[in-house]
N, C-alpha and C positions, 0 to 999 in steps of 0.2 A: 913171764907172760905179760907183767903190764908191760911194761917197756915195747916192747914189741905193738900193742893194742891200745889204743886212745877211742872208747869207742866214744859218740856222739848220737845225740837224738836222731839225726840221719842216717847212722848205720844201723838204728834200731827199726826205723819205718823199713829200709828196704832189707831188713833182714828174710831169708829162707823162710822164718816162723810166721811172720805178718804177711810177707807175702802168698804163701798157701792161704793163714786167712783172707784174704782181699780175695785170689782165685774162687776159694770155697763161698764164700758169701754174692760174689758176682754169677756162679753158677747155679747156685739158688735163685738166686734173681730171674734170670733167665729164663728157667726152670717155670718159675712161678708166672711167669710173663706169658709164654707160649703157652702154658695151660689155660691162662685166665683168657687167653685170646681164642684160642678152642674150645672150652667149653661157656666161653661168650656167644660164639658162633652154633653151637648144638643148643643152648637157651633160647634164641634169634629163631633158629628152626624152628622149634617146637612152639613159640608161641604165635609163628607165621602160618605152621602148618594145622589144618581146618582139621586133619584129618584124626591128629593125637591129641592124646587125657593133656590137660594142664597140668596134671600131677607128674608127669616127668618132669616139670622144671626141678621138681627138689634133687634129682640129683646130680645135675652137675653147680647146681650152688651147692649142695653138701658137700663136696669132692673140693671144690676152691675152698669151706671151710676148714675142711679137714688137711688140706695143703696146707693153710694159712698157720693154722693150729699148728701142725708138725714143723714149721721149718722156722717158725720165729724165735722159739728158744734156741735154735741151732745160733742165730741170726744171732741174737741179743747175745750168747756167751762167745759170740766169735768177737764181737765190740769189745764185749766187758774182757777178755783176755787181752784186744789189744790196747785197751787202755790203759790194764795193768803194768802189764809189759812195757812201753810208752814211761808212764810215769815212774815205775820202778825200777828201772834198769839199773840205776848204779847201786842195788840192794843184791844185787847177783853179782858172783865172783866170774871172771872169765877166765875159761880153762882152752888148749887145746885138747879135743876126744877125737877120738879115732873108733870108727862104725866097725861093730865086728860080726853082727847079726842088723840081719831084718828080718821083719817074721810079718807075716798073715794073722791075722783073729782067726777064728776058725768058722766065722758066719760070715766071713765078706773077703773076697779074694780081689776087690778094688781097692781098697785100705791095706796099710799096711803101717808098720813102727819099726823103728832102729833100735838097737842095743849099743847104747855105746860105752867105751871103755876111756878113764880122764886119771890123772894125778893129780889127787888133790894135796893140802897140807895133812888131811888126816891119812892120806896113803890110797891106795886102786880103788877109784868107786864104778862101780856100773850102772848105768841108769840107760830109761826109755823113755823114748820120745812121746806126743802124743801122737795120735794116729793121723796120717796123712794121703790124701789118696796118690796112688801110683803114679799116675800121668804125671802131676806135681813133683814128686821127688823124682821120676826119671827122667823129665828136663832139668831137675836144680841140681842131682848130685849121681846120674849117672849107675843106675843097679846094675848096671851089668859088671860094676869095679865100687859097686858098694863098700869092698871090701877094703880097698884101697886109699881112702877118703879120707883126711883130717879135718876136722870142725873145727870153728871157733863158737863156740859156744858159754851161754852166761846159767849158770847153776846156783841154786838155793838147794841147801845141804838140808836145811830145816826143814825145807818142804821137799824135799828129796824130787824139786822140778827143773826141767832142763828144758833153754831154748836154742834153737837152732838159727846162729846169726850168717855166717856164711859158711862157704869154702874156704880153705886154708890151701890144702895143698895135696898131688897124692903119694905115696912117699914113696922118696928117690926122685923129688923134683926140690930142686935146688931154690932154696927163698921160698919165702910168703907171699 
């Protein structure tokens, strides 16, 4: 497997894995943008109009807090993964796996994780992804032939965590 894989801090930023974070963390943004611009606009109203209590203002600042609140831990652990990741890469072994499952959680049918299947030196390990939203992996790796798919992927056995660096190949396709 080394032979074949030279990875580089480059192939680490544009990896499958950083790149969902970068997507997920942009679409919060967004997210957070268009709300704050709407219920900027419903605050505007109500303090323009003669006719409503001042006391609705508290909720759509509540609503921006309660946004703010909810999405910044999402925010901060999507950095602090790729920091890690970033700085630690050559502390993970690289394997090629091969996806053999995807599955659903059973509260969110937007999300979704791989099972994948690697050879390691200690022999078959199976491991999961973390959770990724659908739109993301079905432009990166295609569920309709999920099935089909080789990773190159960088794994810590110790921490039994696996990241998703790219595409490899799907099999019965000649070369990396």
């Amino acid at each position: 497997m080394d032979e074949f894989y030279t990875l580089k801090e480059e192939d680490i930023v544009n990896s499958i894995e950083l790149e969902w974070e970068r997507t997920f963390v942009k679409n919060l943004l967004i997210m957070f943008a268009v709300t704050a611009v709407v219920f900027t606009a419903i605050a505007l109203f109500i303090l323009l109009s003669s006719n409503l209590n001042k006391i609705f203002l508290v909720v759509p600042i509540w609503f921006l807090v309660f946004f703010i609140a909810t999405s910044l831990p999402s925010i901060l652990h999507s950095k602090s993964k790729t920091k890690d990741l970033t700085n630690n890469f050559k502390n993970y072994k690289k394997y090629e796996a091969v996806i053999i499952n995807a599955t659903y959680p059973n509260h969110n049918r937007n999300m979704m994780y791989y099972t994948l299947k690697m050879e390691t030196e200690s022999g078959a390990v199976v491991v999961k992804t973390t959770l990724m939203t659908i739109n993301y992996l079905e432009s990166t790796c295609g569920l309709k032939d999920y099935h089909n798919i080789k990773l190159l992927v960088l794994y810590n056995q110790d921490k039994n965590k696996v990241y998703l660096i790219k595409k490899i190949s799907n099999f019965g396709s000649e070369g990396y």
